[in-house]
Rosetta silent file (secondary structure, phi, psi, omega in degrees, C-alpha in Angstrom):
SEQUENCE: XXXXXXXXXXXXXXXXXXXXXXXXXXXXXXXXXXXXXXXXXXXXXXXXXXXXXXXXXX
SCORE:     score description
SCORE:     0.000 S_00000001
   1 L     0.000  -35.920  170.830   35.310  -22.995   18.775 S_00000001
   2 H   -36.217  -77.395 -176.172   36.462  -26.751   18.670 S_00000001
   3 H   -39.115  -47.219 -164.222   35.117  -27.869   21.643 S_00000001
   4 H   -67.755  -43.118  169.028   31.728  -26.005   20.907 S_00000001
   5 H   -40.262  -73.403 -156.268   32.004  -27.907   16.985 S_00000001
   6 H   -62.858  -39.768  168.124   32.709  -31.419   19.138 S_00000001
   7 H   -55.489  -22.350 -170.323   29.978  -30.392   21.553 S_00000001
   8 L  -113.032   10.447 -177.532   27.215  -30.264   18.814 S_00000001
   9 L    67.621   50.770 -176.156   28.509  -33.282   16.999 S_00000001
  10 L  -122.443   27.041 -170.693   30.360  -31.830   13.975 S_00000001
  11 L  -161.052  105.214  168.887   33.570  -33.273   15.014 S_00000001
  12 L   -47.834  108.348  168.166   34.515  -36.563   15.699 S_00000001
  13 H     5.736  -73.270 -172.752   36.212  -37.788   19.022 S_00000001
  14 H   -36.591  -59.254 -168.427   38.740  -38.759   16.683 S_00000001
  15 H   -69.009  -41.588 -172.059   39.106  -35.394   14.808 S_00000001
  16 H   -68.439  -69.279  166.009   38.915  -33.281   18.096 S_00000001
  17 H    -3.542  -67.077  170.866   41.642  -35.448   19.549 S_00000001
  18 H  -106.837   40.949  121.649   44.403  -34.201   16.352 S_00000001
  19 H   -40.133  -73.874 -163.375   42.838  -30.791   16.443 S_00000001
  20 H   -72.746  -42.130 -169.329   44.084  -30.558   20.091 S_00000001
  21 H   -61.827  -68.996 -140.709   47.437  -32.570   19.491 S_00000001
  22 H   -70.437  -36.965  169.506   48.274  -29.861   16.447 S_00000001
  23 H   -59.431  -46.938 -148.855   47.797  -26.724   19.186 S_00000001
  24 H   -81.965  -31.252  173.298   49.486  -28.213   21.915 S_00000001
  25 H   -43.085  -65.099 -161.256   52.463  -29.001   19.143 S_00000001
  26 H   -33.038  -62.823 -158.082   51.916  -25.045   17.940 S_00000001
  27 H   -44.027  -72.387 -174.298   51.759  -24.050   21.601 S_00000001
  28 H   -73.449  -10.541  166.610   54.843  -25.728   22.717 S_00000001
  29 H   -71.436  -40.716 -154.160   57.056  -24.741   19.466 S_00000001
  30 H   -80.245  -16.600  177.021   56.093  -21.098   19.977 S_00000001
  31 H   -75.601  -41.720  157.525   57.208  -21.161   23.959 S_00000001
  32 H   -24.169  -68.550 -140.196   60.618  -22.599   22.247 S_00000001
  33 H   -88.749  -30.061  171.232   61.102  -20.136   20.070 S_00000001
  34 H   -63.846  -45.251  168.169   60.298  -17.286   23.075 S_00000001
  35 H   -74.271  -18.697  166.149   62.891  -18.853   24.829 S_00000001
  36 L   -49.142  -33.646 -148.189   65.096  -18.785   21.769 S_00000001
  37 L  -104.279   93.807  176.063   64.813  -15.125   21.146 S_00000001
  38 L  -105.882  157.737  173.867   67.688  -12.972   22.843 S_00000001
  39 L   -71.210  127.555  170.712   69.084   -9.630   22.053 S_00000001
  40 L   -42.909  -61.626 -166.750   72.781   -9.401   20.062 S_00000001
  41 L   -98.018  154.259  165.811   73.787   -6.545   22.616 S_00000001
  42 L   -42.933   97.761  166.021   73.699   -5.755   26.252 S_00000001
  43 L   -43.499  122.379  148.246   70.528   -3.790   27.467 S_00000001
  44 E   -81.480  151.458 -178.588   71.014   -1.068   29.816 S_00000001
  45 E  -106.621  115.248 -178.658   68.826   -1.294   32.927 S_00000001
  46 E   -78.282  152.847  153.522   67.851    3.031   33.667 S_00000001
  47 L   -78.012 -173.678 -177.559   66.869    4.383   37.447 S_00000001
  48 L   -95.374    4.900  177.635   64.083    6.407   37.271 S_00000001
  49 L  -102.883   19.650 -156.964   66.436    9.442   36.764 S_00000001
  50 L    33.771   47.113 -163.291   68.019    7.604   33.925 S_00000001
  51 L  -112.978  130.069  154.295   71.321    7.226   35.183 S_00000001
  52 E   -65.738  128.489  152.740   72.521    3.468   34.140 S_00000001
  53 E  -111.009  -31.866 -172.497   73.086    1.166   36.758 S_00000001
  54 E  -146.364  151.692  136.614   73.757   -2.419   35.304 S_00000001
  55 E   -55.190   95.167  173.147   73.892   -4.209   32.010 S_00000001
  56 L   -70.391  147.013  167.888   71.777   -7.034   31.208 S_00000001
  57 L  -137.733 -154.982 -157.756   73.721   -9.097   29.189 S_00000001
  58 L   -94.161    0.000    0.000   73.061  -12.603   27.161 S_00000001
């Protein structure tokens, strides 16, 4: 929607410019926090008969 706003002149160079800065900010806190996010306990990993074989752990 920016771009198409900036394409049709309802947005300033200027404006699109810390538009785009404030996503790529969003963008790169939210892969941080996805790397951030681990589970307290060990998963078990199931076969397809559901018999455990290993523990993921942190």
């Amino acid at each position: 929607m920016g771009m198409v706003a900036a394409a049709l002149g309802y947005l300033t160079p200027v404006q699109g410019a810390l538009i785009q800065e404030v996503i790529d900010v969003a963008v790169i806190l939210n892969a941080l926090r996805a790397l951030r996010i681990r589970s307290a306990e060990p998963q078990p990993i199931y076969t397809g008969h559901g018999a455990v074989i290993a523990q993921k752990g942190i």
